[in-house]
mmCIF file of the N, C-alpha and C atoms, coordinates in Angstrom:
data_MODEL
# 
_entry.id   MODEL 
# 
loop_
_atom_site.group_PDB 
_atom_site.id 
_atom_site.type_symbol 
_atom_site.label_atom_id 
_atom_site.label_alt_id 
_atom_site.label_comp_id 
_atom_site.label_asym_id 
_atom_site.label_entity_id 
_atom_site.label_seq_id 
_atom_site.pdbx_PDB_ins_code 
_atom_site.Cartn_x 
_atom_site.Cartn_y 
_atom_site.Cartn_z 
_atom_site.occupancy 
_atom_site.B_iso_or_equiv 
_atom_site.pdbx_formal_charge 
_atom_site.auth_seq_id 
_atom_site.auth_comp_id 
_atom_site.auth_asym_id 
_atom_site.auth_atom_id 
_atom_site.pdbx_PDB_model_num 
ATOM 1   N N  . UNK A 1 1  ? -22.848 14.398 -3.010  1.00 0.00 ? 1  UNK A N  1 
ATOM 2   C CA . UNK A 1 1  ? -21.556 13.844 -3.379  1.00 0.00 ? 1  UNK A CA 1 
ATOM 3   C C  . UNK A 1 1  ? -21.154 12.802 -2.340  1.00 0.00 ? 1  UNK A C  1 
ATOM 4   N N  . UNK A 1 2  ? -21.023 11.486 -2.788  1.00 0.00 ? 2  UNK A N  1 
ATOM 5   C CA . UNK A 1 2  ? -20.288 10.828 -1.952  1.00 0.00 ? 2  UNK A CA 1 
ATOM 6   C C  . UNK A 1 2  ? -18.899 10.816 -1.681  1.00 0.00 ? 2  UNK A C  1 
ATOM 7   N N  . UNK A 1 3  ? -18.443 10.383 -0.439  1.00 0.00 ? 3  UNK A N  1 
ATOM 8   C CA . UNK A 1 3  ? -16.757 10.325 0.063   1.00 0.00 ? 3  UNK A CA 1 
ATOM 9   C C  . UNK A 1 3  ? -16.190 9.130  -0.824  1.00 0.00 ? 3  UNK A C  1 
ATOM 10  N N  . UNK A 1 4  ? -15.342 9.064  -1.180  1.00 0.00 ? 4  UNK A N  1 
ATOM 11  C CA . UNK A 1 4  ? -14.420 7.952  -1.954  1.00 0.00 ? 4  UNK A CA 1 
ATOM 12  C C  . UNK A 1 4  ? -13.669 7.465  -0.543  1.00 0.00 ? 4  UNK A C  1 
ATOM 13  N N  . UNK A 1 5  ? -14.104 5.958  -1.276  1.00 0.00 ? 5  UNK A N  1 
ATOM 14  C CA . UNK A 1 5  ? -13.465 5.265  -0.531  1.00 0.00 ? 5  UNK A CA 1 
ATOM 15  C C  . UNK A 1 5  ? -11.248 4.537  -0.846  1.00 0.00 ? 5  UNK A C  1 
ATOM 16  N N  . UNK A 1 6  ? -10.713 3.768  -0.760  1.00 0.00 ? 6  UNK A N  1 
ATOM 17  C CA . UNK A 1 6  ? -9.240  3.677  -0.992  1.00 0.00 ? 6  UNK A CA 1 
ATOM 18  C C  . UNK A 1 6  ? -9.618  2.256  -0.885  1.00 0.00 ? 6  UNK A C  1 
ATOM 19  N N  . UNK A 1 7  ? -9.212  1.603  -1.970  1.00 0.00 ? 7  UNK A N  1 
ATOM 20  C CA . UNK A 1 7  ? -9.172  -0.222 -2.087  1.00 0.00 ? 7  UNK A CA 1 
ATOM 21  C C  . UNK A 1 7  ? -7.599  -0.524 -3.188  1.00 0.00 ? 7  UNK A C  1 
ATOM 22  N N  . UNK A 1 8  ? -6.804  -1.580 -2.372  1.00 0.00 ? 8  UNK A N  1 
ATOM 23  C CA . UNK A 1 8  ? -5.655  -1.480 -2.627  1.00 0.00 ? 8  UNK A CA 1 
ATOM 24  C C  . UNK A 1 8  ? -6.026  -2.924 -3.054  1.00 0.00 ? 8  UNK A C  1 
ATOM 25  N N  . UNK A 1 9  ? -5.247  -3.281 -4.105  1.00 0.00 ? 9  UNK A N  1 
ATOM 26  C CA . UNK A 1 9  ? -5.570  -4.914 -4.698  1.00 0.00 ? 9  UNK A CA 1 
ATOM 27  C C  . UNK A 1 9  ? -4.301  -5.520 -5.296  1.00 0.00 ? 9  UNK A C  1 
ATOM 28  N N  . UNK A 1 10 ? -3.607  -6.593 -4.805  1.00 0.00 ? 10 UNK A N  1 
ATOM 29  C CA . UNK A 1 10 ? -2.457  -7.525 -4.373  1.00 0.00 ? 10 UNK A CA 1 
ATOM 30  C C  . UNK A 1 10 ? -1.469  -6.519 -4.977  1.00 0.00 ? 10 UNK A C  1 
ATOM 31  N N  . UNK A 1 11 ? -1.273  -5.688 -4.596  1.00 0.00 ? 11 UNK A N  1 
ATOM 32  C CA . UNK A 1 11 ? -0.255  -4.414 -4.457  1.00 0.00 ? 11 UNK A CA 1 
ATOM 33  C C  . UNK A 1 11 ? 1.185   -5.305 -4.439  1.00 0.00 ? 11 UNK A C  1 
ATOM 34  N N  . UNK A 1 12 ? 2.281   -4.843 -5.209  1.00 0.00 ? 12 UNK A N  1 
ATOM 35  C CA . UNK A 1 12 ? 3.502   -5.484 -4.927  1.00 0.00 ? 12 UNK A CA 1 
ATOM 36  C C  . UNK A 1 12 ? 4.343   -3.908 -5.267  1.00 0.00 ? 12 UNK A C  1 
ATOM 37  N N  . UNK A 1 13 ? 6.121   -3.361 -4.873  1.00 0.00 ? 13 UNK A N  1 
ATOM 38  C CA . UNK A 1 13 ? 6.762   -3.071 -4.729  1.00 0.00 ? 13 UNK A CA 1 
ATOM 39  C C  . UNK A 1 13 ? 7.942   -3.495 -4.035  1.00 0.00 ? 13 UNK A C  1 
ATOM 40  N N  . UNK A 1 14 ? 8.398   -2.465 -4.343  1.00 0.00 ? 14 UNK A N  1 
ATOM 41  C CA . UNK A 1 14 ? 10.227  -2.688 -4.065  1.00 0.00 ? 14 UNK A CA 1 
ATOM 42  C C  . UNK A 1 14 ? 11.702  -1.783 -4.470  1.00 0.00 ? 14 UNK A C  1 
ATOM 43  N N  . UNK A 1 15 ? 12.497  -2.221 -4.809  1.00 0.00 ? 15 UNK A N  1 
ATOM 44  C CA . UNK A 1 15 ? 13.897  -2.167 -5.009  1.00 0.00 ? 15 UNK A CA 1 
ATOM 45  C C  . UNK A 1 15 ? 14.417  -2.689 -6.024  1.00 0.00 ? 15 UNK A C  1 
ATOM 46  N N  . UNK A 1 16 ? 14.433  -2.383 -7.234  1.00 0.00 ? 16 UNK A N  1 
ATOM 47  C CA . UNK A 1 16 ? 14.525  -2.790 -8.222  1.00 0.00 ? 16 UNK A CA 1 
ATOM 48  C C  . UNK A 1 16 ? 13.680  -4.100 -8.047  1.00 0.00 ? 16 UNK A C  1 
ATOM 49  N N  . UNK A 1 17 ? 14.540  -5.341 -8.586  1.00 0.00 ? 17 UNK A N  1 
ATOM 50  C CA . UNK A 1 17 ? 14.852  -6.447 -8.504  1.00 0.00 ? 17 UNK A CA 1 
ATOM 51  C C  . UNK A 1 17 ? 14.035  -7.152 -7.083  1.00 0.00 ? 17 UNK A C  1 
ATOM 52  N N  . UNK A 1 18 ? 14.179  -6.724 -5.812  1.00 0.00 ? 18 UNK A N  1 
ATOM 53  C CA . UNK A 1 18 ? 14.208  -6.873 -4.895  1.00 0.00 ? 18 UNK A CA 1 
ATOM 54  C C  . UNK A 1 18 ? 12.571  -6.277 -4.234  1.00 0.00 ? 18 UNK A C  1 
ATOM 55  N N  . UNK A 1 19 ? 11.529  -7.365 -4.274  1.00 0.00 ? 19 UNK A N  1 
ATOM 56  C CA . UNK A 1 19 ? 9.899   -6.742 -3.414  1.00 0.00 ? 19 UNK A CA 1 
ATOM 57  C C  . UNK A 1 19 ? 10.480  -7.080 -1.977  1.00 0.00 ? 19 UNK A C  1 
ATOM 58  N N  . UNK A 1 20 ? 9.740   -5.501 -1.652  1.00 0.00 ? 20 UNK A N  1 
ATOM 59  C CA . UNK A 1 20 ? 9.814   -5.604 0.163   1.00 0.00 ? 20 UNK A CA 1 
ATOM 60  C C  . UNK A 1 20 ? 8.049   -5.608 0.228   1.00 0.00 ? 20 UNK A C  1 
ATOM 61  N N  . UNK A 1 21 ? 7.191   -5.442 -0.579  1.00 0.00 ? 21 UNK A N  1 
ATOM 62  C CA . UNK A 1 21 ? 5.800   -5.742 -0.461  1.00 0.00 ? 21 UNK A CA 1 
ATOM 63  C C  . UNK A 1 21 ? 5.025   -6.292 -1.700  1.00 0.00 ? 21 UNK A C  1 
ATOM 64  N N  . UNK A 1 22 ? 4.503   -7.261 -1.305  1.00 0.00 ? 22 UNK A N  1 
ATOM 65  C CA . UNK A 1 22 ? 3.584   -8.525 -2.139  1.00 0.00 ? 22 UNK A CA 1 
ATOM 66  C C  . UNK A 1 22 ? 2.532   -8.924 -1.670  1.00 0.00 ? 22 UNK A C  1 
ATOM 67  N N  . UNK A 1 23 ? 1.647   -8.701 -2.959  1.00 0.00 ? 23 UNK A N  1 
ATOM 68  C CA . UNK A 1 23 ? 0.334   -8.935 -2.775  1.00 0.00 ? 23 UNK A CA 1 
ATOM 69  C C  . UNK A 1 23 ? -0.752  -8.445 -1.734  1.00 0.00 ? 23 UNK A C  1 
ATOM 70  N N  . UNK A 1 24 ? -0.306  -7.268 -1.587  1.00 0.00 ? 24 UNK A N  1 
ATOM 71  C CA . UNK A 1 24 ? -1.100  -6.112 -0.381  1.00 0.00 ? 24 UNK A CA 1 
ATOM 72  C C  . UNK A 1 24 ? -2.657  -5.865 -0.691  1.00 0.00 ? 24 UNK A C  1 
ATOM 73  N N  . UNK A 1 25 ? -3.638  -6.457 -0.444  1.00 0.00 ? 25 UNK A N  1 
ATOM 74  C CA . UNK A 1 25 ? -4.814  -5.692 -0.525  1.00 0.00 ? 25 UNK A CA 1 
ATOM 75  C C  . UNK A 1 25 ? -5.443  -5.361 0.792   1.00 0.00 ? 25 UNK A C  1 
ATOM 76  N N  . UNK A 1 26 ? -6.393  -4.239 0.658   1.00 0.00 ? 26 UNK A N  1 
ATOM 77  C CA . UNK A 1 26 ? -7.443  -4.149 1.956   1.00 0.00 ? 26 UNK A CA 1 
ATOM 78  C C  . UNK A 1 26 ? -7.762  -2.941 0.897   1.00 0.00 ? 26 UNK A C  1 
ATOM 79  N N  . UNK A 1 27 ? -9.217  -2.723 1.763   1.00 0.00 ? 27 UNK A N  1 
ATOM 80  C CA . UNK A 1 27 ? -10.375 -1.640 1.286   1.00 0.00 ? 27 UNK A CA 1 
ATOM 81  C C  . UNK A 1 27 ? -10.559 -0.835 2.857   1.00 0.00 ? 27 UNK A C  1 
ATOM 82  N N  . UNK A 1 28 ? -9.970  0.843  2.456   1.00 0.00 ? 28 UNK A N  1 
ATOM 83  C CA . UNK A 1 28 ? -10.419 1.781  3.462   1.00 0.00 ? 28 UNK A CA 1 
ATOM 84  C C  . UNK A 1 28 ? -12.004 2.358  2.959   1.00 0.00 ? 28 UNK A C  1 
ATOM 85  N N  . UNK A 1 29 ? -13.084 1.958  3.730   1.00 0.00 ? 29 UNK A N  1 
ATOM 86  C CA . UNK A 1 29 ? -14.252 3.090  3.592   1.00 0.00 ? 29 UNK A CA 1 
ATOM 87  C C  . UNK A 1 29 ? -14.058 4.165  4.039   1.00 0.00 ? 29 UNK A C  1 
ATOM 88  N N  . UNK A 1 30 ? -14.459 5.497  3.954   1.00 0.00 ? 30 UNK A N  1 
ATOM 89  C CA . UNK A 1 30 ? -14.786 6.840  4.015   1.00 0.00 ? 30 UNK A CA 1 
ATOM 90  C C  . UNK A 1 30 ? -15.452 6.326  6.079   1.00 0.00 ? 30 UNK A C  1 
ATOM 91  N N  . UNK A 1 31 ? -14.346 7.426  6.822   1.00 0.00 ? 31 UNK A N  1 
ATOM 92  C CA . UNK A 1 31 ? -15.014 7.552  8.101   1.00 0.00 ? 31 UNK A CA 1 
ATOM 93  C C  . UNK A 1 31 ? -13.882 6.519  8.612   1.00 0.00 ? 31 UNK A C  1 
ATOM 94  N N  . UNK A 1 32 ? -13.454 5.282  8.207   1.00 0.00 ? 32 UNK A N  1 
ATOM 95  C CA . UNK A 1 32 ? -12.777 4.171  8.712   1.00 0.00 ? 32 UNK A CA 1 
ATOM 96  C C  . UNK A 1 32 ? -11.183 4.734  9.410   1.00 0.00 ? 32 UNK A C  1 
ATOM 97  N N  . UNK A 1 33 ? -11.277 3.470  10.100  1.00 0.00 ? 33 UNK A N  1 
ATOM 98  C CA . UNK A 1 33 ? -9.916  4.097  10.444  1.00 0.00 ? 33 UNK A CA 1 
ATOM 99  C C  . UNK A 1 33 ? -8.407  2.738  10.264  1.00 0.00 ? 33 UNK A C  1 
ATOM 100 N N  . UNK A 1 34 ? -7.773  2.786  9.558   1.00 0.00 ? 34 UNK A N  1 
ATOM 101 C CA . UNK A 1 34 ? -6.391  1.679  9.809   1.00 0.00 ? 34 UNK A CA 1 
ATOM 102 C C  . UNK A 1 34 ? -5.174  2.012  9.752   1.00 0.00 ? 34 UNK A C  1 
ATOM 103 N N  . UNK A 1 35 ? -4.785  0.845  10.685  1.00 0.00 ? 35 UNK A N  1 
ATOM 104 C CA . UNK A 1 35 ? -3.603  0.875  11.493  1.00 0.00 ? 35 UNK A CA 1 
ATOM 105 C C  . UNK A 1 35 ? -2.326  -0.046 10.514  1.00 0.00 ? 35 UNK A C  1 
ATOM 106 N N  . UNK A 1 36 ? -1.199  0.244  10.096  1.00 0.00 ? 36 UNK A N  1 
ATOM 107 C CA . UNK A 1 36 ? -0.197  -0.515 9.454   1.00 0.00 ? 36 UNK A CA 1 
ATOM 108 C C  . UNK A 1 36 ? 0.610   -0.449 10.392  1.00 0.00 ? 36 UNK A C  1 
ATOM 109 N N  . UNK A 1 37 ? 1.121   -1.895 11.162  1.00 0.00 ? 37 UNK A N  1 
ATOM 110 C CA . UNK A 1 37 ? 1.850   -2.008 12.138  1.00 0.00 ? 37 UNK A CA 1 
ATOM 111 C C  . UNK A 1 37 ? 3.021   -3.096 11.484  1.00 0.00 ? 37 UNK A C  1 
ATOM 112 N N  . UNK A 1 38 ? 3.916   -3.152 12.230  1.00 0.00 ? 38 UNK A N  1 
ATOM 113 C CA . UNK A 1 38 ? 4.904   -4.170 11.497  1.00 0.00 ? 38 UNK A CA 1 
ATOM 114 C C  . UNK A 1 38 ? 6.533   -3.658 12.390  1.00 0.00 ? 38 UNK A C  1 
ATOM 115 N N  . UNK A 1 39 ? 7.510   -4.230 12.393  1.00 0.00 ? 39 UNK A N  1 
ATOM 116 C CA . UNK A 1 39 ? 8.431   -3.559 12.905  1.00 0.00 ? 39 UNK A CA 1 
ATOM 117 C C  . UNK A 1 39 ? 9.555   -2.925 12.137  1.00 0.00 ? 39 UNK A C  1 
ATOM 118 N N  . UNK A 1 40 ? 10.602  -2.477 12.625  1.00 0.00 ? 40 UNK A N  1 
ATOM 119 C CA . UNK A 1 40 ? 11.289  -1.751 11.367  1.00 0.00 ? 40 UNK A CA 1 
ATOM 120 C C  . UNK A 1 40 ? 11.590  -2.385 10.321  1.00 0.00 ? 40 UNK A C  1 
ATOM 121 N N  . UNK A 1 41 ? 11.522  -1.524 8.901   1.00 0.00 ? 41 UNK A N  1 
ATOM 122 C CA . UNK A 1 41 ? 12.452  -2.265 7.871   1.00 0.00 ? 41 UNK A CA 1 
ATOM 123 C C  . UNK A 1 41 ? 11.158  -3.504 7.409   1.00 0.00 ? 41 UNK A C  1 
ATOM 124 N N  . UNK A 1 42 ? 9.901   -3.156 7.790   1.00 0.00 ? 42 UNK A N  1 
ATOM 125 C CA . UNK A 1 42 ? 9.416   -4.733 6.663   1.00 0.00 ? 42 UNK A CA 1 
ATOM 126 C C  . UNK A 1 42 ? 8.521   -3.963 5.699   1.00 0.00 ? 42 UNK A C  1 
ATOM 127 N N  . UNK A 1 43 ? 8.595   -2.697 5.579   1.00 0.00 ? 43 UNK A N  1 
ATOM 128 C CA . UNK A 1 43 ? 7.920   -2.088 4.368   1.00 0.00 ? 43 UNK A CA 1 
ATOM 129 C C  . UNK A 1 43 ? 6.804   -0.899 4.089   1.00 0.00 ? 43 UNK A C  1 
ATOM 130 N N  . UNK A 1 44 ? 6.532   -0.761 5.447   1.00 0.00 ? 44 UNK A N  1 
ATOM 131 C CA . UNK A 1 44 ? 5.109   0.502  6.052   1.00 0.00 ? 44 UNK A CA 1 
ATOM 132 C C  . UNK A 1 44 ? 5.506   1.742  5.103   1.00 0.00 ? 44 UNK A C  1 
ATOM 133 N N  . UNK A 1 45 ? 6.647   2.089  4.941   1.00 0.00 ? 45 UNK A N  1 
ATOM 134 C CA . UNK A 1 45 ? 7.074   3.450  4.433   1.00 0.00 ? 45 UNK A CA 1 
ATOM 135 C C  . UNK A 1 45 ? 6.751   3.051  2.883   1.00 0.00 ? 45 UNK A C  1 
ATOM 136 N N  . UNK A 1 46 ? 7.411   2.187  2.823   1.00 0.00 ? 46 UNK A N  1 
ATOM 137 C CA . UNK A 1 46 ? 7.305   1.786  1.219   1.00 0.00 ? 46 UNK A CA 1 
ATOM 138 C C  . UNK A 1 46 ? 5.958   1.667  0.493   1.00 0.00 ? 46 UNK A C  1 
ATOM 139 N N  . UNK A 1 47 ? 4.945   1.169  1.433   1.00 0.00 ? 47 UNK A N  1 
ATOM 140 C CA . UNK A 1 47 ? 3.644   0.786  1.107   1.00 0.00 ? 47 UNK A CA 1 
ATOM 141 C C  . UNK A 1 47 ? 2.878   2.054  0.433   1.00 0.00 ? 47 UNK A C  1 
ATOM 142 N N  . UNK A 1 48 ? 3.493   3.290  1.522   1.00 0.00 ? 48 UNK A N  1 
ATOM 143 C CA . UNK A 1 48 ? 2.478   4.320  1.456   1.00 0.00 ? 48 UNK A CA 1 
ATOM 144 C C  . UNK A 1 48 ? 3.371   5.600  0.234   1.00 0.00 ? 48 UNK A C  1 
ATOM 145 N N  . UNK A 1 49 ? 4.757   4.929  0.570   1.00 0.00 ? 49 UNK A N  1 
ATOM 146 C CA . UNK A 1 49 ? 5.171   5.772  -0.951  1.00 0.00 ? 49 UNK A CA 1 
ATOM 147 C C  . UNK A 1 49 ? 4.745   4.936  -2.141  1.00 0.00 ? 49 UNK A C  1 
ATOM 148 N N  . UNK A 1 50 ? 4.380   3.711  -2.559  1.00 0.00 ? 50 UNK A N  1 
ATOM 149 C CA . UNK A 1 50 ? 3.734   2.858  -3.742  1.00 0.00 ? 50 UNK A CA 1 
ATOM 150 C C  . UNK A 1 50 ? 2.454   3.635  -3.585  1.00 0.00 ? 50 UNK A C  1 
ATOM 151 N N  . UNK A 1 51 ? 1.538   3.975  -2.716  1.00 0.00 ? 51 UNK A N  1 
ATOM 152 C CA . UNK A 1 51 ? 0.187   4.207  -2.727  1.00 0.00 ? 51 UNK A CA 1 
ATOM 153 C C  . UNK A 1 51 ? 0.298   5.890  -3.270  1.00 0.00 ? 51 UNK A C  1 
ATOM 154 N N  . UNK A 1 52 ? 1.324   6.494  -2.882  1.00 0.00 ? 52 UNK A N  1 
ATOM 155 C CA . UNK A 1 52 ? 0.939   7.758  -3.218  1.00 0.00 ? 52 UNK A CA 1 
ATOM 156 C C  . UNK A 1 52 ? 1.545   8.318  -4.676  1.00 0.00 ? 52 UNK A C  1 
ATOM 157 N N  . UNK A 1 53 ? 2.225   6.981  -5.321  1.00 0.00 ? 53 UNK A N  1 
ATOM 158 C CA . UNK A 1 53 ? 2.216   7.219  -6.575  1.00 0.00 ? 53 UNK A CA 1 
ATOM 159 C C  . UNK A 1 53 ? 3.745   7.638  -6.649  1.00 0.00 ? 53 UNK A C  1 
ATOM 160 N N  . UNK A 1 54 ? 4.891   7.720  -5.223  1.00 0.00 ? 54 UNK A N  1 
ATOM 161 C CA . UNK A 1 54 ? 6.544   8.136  -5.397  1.00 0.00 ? 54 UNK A CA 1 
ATOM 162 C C  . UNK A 1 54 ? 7.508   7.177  -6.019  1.00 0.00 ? 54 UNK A C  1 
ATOM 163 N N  . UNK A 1 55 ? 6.665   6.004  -6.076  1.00 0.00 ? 55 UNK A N  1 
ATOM 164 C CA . UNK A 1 55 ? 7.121   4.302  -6.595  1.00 0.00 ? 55 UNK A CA 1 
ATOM 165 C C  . UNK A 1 55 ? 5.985   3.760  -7.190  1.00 0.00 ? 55 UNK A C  1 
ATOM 166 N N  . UNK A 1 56 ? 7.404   3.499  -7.936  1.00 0.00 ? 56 UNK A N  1 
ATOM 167 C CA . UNK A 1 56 ? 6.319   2.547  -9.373  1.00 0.00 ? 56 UNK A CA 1 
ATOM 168 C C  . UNK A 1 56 ? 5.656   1.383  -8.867  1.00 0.00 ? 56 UNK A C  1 
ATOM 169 N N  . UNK A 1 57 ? 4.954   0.823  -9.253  1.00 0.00 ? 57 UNK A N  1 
ATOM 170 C CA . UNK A 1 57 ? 3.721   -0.528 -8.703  1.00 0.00 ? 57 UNK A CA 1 
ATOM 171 C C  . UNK A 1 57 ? 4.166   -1.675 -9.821  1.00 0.00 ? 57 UNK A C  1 
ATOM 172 N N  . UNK A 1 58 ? 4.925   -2.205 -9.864  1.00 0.00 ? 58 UNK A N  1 
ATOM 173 C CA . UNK A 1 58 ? 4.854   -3.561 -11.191 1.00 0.00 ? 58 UNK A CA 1 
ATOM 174 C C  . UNK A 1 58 ? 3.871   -4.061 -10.952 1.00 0.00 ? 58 UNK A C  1 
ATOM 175 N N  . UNK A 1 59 ? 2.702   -4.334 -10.145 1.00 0.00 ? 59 UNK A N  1 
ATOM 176 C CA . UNK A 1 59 ? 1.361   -5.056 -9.724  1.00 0.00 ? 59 UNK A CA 1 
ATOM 177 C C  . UNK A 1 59 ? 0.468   -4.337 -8.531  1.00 0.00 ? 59 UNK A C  1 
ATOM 178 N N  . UNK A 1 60 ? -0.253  -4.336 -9.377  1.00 0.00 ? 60 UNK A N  1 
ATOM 179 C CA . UNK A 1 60 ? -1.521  -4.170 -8.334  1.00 0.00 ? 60 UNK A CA 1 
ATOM 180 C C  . UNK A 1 60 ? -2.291  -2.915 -8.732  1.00 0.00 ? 60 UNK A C  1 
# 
């Protein structure tokens, strides 16, 4: 069995009306390791609630 890998492709979310993230891609391989850095308030939380499916995705 292989490990699955995570590939995110021009990902957008937000606030209604209002994207705090556009056009997000990158590809995690199995074993890899990444870092989402940024300072408060530009969207890290948001990214990973769009990824885990708590927010809707209009794209990507």
């Amino acid at each position: 069995m292989s490990a699955a890998s995570l590939e995110i492709r021009n990902l957008s979310s937000g606030y209604g009306p209002t994207r705090v993230i556009e056009d997000v891609s990158f590809k995690a391989e199995p074993g890899s390791r990444l870092a989402i850095l940024g300072r408060n308030g530009v969207g890290k939380t948001s990214l990973f609630a769009t990824i885990a499916g708590q927010w809707p995705a209009p794209t990507g």
